[in-house]
KOLSEDREN-241770 format. One record per atom (N, C-alpha, C): residue number from 1; residue in three letters; y, x, z; atom name; chain. Coordinates in pm, whole numbers, plus 50000, padded with zeros to 5 digits. Atoms other than C-alpha are relative to their C-alpha. Last residue first. Example, Ala and Ser with C-alpha at 12.3 -4.5 7.8 and 13.67 -1.06 7.14 Angstrom:
KOLSEDREN-241770
R    n  res      v      u      w  atom  chain
R    2  SER  49881  49918  49994     N      A
R    2  SER  49894  51367  50714    CA      A
R    2  SER  50109  49923  50073     C      A
R    1  ALA  49881  50089  50000     N      A
R    1  ALA  49550  51230  50780    CA      A
R    1  ALA  50120  50090  50000     C      A
END
This chain:
KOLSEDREN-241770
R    n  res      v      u      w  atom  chain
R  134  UNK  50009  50125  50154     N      A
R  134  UNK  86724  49382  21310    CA      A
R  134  UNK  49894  50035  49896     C      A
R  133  UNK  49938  49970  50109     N      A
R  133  UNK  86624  49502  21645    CA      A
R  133  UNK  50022  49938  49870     C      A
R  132  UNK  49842  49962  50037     N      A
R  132  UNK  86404  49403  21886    CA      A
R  132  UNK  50078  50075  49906     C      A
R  131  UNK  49905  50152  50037     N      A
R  131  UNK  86070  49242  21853    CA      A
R  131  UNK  50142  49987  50057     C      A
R  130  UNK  49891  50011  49840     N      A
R  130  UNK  85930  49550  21733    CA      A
R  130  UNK  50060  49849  50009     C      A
R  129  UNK  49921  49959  49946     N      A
R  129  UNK  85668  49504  21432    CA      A
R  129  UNK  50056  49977  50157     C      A
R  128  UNK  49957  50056  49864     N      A
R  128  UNK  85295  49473  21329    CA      A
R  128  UNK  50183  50052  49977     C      A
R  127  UNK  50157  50046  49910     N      A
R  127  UNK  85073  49501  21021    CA      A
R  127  UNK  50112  49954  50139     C      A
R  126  UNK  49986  49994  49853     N      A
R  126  UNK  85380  49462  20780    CA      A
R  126  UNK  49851  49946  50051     C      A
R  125  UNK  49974  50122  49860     N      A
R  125  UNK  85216  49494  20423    CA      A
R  125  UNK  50041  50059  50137     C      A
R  124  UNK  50090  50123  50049     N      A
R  124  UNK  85123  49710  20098    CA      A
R  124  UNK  50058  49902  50139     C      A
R  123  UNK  50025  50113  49898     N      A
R  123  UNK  85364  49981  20098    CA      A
R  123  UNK  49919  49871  49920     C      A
R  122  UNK  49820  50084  50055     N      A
R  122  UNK  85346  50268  19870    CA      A
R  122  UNK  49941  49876  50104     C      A
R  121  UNK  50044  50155  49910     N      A
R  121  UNK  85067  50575  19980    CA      A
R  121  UNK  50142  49944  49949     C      A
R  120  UNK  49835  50044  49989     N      A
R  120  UNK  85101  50915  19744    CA      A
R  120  UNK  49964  49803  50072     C      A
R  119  UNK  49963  50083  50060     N      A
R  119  UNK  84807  51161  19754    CA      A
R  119  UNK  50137  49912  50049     C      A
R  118  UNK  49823  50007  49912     N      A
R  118  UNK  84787  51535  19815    CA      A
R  118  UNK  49979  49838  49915     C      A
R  117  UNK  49931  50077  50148     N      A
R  117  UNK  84387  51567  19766    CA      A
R  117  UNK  50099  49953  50066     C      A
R  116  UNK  49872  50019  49977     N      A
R  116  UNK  84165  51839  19971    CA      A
R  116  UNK  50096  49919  49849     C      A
R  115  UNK  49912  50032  50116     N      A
R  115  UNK  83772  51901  19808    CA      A
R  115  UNK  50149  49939  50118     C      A
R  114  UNK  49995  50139  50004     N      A
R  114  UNK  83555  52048  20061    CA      A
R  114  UNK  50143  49963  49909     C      A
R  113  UNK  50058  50026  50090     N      A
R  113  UNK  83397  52418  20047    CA      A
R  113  UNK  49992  49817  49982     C      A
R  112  UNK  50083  50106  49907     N      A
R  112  UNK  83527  52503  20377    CA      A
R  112  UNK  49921  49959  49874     C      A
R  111  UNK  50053  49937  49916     N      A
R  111  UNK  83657  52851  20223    CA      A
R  111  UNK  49882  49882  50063     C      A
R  110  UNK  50098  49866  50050     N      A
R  110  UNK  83783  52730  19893    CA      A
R  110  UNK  49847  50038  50103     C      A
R  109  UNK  50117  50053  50104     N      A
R  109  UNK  83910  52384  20014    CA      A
R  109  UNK  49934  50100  50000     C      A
R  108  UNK  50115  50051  49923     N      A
R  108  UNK  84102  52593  20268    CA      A
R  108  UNK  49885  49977  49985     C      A
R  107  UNK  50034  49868  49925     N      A
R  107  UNK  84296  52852  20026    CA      A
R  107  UNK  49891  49934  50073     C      A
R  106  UNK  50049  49942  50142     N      A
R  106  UNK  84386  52539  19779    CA      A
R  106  UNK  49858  50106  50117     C      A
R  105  UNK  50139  50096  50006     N      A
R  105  UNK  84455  52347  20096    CA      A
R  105  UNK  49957  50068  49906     C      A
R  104  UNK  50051  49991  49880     N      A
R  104  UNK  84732  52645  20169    CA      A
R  104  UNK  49832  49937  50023     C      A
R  103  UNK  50081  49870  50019     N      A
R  103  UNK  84804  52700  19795    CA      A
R  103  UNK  49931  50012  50163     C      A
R  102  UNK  50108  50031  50118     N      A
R  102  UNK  84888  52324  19794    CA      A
R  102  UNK  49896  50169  49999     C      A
R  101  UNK  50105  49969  49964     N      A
R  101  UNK  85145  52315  20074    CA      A
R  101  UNK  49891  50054  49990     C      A
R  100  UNK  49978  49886  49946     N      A
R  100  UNK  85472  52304  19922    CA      A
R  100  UNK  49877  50077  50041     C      A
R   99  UNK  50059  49959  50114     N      A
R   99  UNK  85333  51985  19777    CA      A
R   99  UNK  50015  50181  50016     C      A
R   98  UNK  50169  50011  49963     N      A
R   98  UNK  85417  51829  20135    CA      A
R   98  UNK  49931  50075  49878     C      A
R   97  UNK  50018  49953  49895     N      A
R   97  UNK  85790  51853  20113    CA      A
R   97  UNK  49823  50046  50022     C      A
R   96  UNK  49982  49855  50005     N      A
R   96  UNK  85797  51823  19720    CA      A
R   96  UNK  49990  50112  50172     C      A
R   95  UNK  50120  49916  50049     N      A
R   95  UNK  85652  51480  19755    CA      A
R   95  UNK  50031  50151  50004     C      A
R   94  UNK  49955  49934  50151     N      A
R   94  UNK  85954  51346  19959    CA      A
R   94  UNK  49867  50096  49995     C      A
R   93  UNK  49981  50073  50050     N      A
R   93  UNK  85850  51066  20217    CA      A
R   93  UNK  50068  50076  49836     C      A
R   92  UNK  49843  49981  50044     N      A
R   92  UNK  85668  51288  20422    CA      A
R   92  UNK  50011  49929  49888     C      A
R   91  UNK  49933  50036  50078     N      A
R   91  UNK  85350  51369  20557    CA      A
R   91  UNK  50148  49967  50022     C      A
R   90  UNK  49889  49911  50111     N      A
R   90  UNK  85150  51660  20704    CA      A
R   90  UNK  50042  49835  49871     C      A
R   89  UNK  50021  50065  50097     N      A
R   89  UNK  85026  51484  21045    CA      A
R   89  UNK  50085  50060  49883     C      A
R   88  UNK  49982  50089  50061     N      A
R   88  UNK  85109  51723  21326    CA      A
R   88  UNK  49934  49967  49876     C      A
R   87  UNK  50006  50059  50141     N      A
R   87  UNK  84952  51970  21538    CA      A
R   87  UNK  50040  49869  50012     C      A
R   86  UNK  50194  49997  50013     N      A
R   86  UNK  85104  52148  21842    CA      A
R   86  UNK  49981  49923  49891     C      A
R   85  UNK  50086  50037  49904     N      A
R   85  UNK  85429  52154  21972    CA      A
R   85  UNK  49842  49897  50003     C      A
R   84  UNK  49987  49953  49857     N      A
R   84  UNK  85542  52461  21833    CA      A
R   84  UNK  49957  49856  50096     C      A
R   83  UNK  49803  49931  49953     N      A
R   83  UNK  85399  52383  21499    CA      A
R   83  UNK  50014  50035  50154     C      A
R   82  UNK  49951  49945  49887     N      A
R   82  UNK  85038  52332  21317    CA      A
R   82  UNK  50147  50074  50035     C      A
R   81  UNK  49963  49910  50045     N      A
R   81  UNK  84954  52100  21029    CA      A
R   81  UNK  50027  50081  50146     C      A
R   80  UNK  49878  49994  49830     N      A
R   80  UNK  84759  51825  21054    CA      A
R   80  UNK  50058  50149  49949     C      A
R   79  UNK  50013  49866  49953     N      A
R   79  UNK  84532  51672  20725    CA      A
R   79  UNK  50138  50025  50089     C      A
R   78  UNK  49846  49965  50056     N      A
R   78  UNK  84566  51271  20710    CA      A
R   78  UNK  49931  50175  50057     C      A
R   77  UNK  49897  49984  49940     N      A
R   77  UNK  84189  51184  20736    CA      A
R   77  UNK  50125  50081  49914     C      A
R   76  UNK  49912  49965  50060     N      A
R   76  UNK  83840  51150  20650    CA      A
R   76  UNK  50116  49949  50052     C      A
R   75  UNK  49847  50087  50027     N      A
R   75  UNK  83560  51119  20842    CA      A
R   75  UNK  50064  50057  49968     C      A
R   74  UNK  49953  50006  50147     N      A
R   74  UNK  83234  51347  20782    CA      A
R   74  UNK  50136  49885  49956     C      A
R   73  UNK  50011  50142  49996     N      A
R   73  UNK  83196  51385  21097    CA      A
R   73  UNK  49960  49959  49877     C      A
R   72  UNK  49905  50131  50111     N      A
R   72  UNK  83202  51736  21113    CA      A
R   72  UNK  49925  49897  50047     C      A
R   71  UNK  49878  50067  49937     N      A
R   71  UNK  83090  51972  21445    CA      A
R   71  UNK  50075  49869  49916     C      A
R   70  UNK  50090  50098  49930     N      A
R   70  UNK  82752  52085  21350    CA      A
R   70  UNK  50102  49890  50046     C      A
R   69  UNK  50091  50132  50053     N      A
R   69  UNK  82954  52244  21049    CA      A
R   69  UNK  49917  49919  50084     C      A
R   68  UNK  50123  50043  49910     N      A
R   68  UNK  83172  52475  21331    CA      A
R   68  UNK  49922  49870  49887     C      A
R   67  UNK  50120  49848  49973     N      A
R   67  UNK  83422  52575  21080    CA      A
R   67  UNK  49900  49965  50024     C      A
R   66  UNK  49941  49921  49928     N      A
R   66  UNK  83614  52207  21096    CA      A
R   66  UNK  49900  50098  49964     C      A
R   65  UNK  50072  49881  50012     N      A
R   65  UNK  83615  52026  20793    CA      A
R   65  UNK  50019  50093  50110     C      A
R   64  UNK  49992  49919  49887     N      A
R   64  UNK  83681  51647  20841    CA      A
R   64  UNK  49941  50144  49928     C      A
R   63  UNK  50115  50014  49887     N      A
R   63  UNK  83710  51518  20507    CA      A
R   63  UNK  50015  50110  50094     C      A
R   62  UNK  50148  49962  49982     N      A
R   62  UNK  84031  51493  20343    CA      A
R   62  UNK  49923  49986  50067     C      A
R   61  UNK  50117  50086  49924     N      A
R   61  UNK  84398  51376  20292    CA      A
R   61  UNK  49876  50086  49968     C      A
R   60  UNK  50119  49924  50096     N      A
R   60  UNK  84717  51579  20168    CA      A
R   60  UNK  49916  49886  50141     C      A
R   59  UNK  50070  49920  49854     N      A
R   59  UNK  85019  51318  20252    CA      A
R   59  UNK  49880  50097  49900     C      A
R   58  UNK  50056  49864  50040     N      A
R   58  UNK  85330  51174  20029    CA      A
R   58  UNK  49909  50041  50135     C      A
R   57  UNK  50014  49876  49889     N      A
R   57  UNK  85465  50870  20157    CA      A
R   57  UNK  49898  50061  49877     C      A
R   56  UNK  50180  49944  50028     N      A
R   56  UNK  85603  50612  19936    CA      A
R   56  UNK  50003  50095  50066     C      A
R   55  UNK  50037  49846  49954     N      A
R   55  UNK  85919  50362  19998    CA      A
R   55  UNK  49851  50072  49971     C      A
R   54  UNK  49996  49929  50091     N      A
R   54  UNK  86008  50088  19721    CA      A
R   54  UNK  49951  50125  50110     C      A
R   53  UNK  50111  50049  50121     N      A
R   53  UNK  85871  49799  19979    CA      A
R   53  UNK  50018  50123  49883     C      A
R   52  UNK  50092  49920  49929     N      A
R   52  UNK  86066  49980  20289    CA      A
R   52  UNK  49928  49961  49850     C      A
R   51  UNK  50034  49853  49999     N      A
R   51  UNK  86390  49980  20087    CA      A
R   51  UNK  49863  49998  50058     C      A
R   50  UNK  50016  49900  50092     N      A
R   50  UNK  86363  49612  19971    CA      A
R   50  UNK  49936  50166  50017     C      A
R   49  UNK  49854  50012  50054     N      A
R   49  UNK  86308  49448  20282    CA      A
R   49  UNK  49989  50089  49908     C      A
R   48  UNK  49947  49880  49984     N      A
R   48  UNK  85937  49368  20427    CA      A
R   48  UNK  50132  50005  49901     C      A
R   47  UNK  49971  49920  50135     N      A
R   47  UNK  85859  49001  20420    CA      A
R   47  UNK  50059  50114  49998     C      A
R   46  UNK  49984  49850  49954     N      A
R   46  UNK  85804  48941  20822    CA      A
R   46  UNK  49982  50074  49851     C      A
R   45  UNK  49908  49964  49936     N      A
R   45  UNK  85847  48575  20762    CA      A
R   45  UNK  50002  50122  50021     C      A
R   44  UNK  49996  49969  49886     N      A
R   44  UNK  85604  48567  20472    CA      A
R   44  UNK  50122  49996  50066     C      A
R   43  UNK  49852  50040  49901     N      A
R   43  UNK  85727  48442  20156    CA      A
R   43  UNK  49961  49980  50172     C      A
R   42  UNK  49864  49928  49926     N      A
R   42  UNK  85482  48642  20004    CA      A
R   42  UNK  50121  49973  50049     C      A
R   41  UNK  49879  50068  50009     N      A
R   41  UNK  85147  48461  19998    CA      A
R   41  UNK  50125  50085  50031     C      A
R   40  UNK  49924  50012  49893     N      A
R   40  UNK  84905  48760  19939    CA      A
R   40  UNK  50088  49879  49988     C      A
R   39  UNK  49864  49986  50026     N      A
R   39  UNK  84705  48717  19575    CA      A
R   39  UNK  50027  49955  50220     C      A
R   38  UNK  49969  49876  49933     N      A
R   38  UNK  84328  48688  19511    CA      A
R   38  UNK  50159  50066  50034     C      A
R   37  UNK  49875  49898  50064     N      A
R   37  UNK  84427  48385  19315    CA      A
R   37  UNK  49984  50167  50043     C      A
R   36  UNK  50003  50105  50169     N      A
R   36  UNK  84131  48201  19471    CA      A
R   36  UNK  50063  50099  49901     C      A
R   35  UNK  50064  49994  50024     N      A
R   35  UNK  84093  48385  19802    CA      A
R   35  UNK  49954  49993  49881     C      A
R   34  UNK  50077  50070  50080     N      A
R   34  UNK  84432  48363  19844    CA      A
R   34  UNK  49854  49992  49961     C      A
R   33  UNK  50088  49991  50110     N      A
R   33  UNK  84552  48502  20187    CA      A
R   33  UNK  49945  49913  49879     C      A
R   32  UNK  49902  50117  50108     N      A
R   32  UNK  84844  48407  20410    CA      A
R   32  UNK  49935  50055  49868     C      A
R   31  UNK  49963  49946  50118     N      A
R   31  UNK  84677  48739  20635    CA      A
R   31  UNK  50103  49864  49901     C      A
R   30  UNK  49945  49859  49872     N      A
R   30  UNK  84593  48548  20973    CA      A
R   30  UNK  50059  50077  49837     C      A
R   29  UNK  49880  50078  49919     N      A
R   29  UNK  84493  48225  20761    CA      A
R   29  UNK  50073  50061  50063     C      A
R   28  UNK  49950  50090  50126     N      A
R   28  UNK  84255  48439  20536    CA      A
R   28  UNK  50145  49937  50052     C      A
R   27  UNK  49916  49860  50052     N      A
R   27  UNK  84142  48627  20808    CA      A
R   27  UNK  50103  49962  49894     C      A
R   26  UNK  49920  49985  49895     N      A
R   26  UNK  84026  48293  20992    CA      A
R   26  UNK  50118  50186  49919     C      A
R   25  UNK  50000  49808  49960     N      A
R   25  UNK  83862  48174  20651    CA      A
R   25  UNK  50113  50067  50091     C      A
R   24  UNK  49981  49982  49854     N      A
R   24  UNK  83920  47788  20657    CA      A
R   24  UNK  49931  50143  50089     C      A
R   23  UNK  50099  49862  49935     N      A
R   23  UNK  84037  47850  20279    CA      A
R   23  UNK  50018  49964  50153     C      A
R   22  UNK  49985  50105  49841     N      A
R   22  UNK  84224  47497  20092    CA      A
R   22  UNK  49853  50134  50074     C      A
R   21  UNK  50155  49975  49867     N      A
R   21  UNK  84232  47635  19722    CA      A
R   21  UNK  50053  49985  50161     C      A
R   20  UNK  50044  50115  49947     N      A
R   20  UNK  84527  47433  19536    CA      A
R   20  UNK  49870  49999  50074     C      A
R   19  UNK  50114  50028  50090     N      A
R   19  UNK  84612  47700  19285    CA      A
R   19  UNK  49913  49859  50040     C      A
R   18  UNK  49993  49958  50132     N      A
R   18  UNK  84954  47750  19341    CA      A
R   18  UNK  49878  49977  49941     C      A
R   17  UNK  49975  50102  50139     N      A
R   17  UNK  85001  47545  19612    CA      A
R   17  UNK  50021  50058  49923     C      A
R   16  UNK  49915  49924  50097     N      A
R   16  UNK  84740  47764  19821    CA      A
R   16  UNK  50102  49921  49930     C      A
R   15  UNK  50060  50055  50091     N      A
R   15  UNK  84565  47563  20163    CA      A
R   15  UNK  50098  50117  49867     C      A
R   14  UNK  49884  50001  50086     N      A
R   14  UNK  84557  47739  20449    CA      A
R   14  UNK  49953  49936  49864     C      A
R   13  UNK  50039  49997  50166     N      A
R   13  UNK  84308  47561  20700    CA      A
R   13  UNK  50136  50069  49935     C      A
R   12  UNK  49921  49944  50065     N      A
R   12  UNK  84262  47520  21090    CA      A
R   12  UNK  49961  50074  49860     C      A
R   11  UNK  49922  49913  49968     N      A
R   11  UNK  83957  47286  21184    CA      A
R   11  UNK  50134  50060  49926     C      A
R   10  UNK  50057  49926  50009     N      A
R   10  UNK  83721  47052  21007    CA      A
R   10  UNK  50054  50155  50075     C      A
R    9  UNK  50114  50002  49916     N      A
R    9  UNK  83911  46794  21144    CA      A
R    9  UNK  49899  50108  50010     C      A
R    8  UNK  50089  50109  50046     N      A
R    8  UNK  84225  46948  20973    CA      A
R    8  UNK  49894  49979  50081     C      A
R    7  UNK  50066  50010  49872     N      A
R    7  UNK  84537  47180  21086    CA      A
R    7  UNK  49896  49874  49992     C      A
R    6  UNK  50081  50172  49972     N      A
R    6  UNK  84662  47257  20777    CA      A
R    6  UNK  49919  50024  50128     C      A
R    5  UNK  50095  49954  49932     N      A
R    5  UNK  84888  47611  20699    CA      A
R    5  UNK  49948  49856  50039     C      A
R    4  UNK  50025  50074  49843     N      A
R    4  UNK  85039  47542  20413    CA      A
R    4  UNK  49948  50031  50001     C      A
R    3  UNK  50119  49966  49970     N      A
R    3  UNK  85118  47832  20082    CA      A
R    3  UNK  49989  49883  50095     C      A
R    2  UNK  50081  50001  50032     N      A
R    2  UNK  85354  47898  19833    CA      A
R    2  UNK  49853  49968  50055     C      A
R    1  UNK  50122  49973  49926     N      A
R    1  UNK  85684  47830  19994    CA      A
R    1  UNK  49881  49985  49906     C      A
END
């Protein structure tokens, strides 16, 4: 274990034993955060298992561009793709599925005049799971 959680007068505390910082930062204690080390504690109980930690998604991302310019946001996002039952999110865990694409955003970018970028996401942390199954 790298990390207690302390329950002190001053209130709830993690402390680090690697560096020996003592954080009563509520995000900090909710995360198993270092502040010090800048470093995650990772002997979390919900330590993700090999395969998900080596997995990477492939997506194209951009700024909203719809036609209608009164209409953007300017938020950015997973780009959608359209099928029979209506738009999806264009990723995938093999780059060549989604790279397929490129002359499509190529064609968009052009027209909307907004830059499109196929990038590659790798796991950083369980935010939530099921509490069935293994």
């Amino acid at each position: 274990m790298t990390h207690q959680i302390l329950n002190t007068p001053a209130g709830r505390a993690i402390k680090c034993l690697t560096c020996g910082s003592v954080s009563f930062n509520a995000n900090d204690i909710e995360q198993l955060y270092c502040g010090k080390c800048h470093e995650f504690h990772l002997d979390r109980k919900d330590a993700a298992p090999e395969a998900i930690r080596q997995m990477e998604l492939y997506a194209w991302i951009g700024e909203d561009d719809q036609i209608d310019r009164a209409k953007r946001t300017g938020e950015w996002g997973i780009k959608q793709g359209m099928c029979p039952a209506g738009y999806i999110p264009l990723v995938a865990v093999r780059r060549d599925k989604v790279e397929r694409f490129a002359d499509n955003f190529n064609k968009q970018a052009r027209a909307m005049g907004k830059k499109i970028r196929l990038v590659r996401f790798v796991y950083a942390e369980i935010i939530s799971e099921t509490d069935e199954g293994e």
